[in-house]
N, C-alpha and C positions, 0 to 999 in steps of 0.2 A: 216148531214155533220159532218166528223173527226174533233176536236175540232182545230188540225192542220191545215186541209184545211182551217178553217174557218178564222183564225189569218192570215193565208198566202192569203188569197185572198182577204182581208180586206187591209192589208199593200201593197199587189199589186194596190187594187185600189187606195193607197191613193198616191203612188210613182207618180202614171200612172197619174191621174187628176191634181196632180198639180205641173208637168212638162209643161203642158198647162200653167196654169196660171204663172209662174216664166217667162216665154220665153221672155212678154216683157219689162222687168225692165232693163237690158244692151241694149235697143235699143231706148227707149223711151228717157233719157236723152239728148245723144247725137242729136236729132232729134230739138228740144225745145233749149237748152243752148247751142250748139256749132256754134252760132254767124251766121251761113247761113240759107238763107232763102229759104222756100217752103210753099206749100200749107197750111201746118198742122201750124206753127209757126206764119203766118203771116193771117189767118182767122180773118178779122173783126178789123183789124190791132190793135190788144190788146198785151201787152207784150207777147214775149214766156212763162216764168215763169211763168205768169200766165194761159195760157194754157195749159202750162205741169200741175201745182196744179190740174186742171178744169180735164185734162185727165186722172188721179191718183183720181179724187172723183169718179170720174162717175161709176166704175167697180165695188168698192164697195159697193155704194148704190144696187147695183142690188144684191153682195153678199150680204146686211144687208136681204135687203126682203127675197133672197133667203134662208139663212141660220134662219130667222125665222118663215120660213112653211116648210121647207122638213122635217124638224125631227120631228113636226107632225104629216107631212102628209104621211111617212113613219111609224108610229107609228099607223097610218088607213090603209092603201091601202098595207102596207108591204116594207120592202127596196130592194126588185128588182125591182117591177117597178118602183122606184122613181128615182133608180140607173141609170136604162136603158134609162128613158126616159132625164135625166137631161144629160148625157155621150154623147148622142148620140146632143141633144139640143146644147150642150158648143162648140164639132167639127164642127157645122152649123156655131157658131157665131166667132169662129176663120176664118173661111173662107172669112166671110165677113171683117174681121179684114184688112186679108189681101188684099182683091179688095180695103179695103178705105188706106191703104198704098199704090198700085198703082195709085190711083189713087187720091193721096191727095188729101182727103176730111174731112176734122173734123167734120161733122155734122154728116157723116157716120162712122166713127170710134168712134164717141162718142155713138152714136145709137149700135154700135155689140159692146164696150167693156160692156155698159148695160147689155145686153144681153149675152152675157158669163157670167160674175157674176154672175144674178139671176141662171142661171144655175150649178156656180159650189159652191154654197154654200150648195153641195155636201156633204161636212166633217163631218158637223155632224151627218148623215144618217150613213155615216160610223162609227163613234164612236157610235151609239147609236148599230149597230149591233153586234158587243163586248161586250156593256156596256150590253145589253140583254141576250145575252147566255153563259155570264161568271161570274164569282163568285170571290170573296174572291182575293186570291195572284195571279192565273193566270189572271184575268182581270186587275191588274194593270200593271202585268207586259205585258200580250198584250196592253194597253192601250200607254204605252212606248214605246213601238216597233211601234206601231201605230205613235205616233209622229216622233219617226225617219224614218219614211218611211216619211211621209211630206217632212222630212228636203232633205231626198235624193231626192227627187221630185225637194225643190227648188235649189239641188245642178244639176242635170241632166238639169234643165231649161237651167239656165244661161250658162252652156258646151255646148248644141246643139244652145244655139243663138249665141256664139264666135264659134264654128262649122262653122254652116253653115251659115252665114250671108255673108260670100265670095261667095256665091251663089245667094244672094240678098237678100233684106229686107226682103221678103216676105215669106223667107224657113222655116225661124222656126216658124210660124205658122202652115202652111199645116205638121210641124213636129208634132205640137199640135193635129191638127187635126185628124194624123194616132194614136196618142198618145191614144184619148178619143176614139177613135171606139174602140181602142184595150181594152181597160176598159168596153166598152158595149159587148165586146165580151166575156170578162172574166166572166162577171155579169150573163150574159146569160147561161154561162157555171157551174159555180161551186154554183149559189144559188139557192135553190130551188123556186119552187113559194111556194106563201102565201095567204092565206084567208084573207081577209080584215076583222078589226073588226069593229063591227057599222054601217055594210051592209044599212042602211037606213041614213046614214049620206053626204051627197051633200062634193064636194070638194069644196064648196063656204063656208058651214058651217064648214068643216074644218079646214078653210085657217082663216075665222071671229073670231071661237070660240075657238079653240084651237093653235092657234099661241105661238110660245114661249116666247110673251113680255107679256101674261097675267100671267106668272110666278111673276112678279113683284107686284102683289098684297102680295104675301107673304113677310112678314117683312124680314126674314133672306136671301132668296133669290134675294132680292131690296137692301140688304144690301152687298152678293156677286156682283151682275152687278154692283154696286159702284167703287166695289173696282179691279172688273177685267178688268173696262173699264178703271180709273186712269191707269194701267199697259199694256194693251194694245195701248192706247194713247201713252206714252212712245215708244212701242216695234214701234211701225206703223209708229212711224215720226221720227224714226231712219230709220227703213228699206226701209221708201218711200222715202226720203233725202239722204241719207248718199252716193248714187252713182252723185248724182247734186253735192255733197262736192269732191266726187274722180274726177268729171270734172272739178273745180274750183280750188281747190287746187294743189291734183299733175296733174290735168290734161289729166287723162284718158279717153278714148273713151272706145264703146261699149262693145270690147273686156278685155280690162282692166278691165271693172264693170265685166263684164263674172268670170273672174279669183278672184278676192277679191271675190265675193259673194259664188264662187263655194268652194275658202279655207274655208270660215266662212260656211257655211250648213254642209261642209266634217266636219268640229270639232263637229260640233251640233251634225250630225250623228252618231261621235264614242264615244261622251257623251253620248248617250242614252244605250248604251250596258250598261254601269255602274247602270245611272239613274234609272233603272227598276229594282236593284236590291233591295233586302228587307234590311229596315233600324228601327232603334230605335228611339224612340221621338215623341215628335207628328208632325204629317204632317204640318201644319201651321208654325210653326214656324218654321221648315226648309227652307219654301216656303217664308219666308219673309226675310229670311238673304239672298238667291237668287236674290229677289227681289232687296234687296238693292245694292248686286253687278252690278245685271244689269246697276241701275241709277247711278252707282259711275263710269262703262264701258261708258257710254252714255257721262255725263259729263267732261269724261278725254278725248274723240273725240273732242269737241267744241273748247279746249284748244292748241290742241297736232298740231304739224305738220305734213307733209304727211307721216315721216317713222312709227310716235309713232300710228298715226290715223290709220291707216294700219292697225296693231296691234291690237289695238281697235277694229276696225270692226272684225277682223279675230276669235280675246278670249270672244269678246260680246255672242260665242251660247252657252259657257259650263253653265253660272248660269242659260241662259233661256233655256234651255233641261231640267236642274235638276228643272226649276219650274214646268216646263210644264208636268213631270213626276209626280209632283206630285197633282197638283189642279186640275184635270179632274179625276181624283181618285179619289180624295176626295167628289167631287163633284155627282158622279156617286153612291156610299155609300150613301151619308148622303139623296140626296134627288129624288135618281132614282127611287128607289120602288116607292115612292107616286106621281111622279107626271109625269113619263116615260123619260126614257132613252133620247127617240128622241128630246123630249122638254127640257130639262134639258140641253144635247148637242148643241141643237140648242141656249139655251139661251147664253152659252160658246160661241159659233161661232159668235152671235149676236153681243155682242161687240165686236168681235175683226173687222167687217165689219163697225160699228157704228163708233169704234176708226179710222179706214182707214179713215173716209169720214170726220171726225171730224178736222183730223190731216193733210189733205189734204187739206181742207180748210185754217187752219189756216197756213199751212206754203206755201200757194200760194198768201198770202199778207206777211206775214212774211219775207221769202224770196226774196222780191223785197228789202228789206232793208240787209238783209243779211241769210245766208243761215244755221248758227252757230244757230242763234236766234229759229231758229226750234227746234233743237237739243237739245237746253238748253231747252228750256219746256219739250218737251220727257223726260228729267232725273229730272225733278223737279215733274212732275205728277207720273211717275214710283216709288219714292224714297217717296210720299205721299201716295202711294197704299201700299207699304210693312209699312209704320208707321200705317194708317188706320186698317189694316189687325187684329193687336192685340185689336183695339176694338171692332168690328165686333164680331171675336169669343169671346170674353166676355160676349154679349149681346143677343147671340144663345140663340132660345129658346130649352127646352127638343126637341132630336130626330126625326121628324116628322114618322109617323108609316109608316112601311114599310122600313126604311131607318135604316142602319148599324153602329152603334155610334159611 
């Protein structure tokens, strides 16, 4: 395949999959915190709030599993069937998303949002197909472009659920679902097959023995998941909060989170044209003055009222584009050769599924007391990861072989 096709069908897949998963973040709030009652809110007669925290874990835990066996298990079997079968798997579990929206039921919407996650922890089979047959400055800067096609993913989500929700609840799912065929279509199309390596290896021993949390045996690599999961904590209980704070505050509905999240992904996206460009310095320490902005943008939301807070959420994607540009880079260099691509991505995607579940939890009690109190941990963990960051690479050991200094 043209090194072209291969960037562009990579970035197609990633627009395309998680369009799916954006779709129900402007729909879910209002559903939980806008004071009427139905099926979904009133299950087991436990707070909303708490339900919604309960319904914001569950999808991640299924990306955390997910996202530390497909890169992997793509790494054995190859990334077209993992592609194919996970794309086509994610449009099943949207479907049923939406029969348990008709049919409010939370014990079944909590069973298929499960089940879409372990399916679409997807992303780092995609990153690891980049991070594999590219090199040097064009992997980073595919890798870039790679991330903005996510961000346009979560920008096109949140558009087709204020779209079509005039249509019913249940439209922008089955919009998901044409979304993810179209991704198994595309996979099918433009990658080739692949020879599995380690032809005598069971997908039971795959899943056991090379999973990407045995990464964490190594010191420097237990020493990055430290520090990526402090910053994704941050990122995750911003981005799982911050539309319950546009309901409470100024008071938006579905539609309104639609529009706030679609202006903040649209910045994020035309940050990465820059992002991907070649820079001087070293990569870390770029990545940690980013960082810091992030937690100083996070912190100024808790405080700000609904015009500045706006604001906030809207400027919050330019430091995390330009970090996000740069720490799966760096990451892909220092320790892909020795320990593969798909594991190494997947360890990346691990926490950021781990941070969902962590931060979901925590601000599904948190939140019953106030909904700020969230927020402020996101910018105090965030703003500990970029101080952490300068001791970490201190304590690097030499290069691991195979890997780009």
């Amino acid at each position: 395949m043209k090194t072209s096709l291969l960037i562009f069908s990579a970035c197609l897949l990633a627009l395309l999959s998680t369009v799916g998963a954006a779709l129900p973040y402007p729909i879910l709030p209002p559903l939980f915190a806008d004071g009427s009652s139905n099926g979904l809110n009133t299950f087991l007669g436990l707070p909303p709030k708490l339900l919604f925290g309960l319904a914001l874990t569950i999808n991640p835990i299924g990306l955390l599993i997910g996202s530390a066996l497909l890169g992997p298990m793509s790494d054995r079997y190859g990334h077209r069937p993992v592609l194919l079968l996970t794309s086509v798997g994610a449009a099943i579990g949207h479907a049923i998303t939406a029969a348990a929206l008709l049919l409010e039921s939370y014990p079944l919407f909590i069973v298929a949002r499960f089940a879409t996650g372990l399916l679409e922890g997807s992303g780092s089979v995609a990153r690891a197909l980049l991070a594999d047959r590219l090199d040097g400055e064009l992997r980073r800067k595919a890798l870039s472009w790679l991330n903005g096609a996510f961000y346009m993913g979560w920008l096109a989500g949140p558009l087709l659920a204020g779209a079509t929700l005039q249509f019913g609840i249940t439209t922008p799912f089955w919009v998901a679902v044409a979304a993810l065929l179209l991704v198994a279509a595309l996979v099918a199309a433009t990658l080739p097959p692949e020879a599995p390596t380690g032809a005598t290896t069971s997908w039971w021993q795959v899943a056991r023995d090379r999973h990407a949390l045995n990464l964490l045996r190594e010191p420097d690599l237990r020493g990055l998941f430290i520090i990526t999961l402090a910053y994704t904590c941050g990122v995750t209980g911003f981005y799982e909060f911050y539309p319950l704070w546009l309901v409470e505050v100024p008071g938006y509905g579905a539609q309104g989170i639609a529009w706030i999240t679609a202006a903040m992904c649209a910045v994020m996206t035309a940050t990465t044209i820059v992002a991907g460009r070649p820079f001087n310095g070293e990569p870390l320490a770029r990545a940690r003055r980013y960082a810091f902005a992030v937690a100083a943008i996070i912190g100024a939301l808790v405080v700000s009222n609904a015009s500045i807070g706006i604001l906030c959420i809207i400027v919050y994607g330019i430091p995390h584009a330009f970090y996000n540009a740069i720490v799966p880079n760096y990451c892909a260099e220092r320790f892909g050769g020795a320990h593969g691509q798909g594991a190494v991505m997947g360890l990346i995607s691990t926490t950021f599924c781990l941070a969902n579940i962590l931060m979901a939890l925590a601000g599904a009690v948190l939140t019953l007391i106030d909904t700020r109190l969230i927020l402020l941990l996101g910018a105090g963990l965030t703003a500990w990861s970029a101080w952490r960051m300068r001791g970490w690479q201190r304590s690097m050991q030499v290069p691991v072989a195979g890997a780009l200094p």
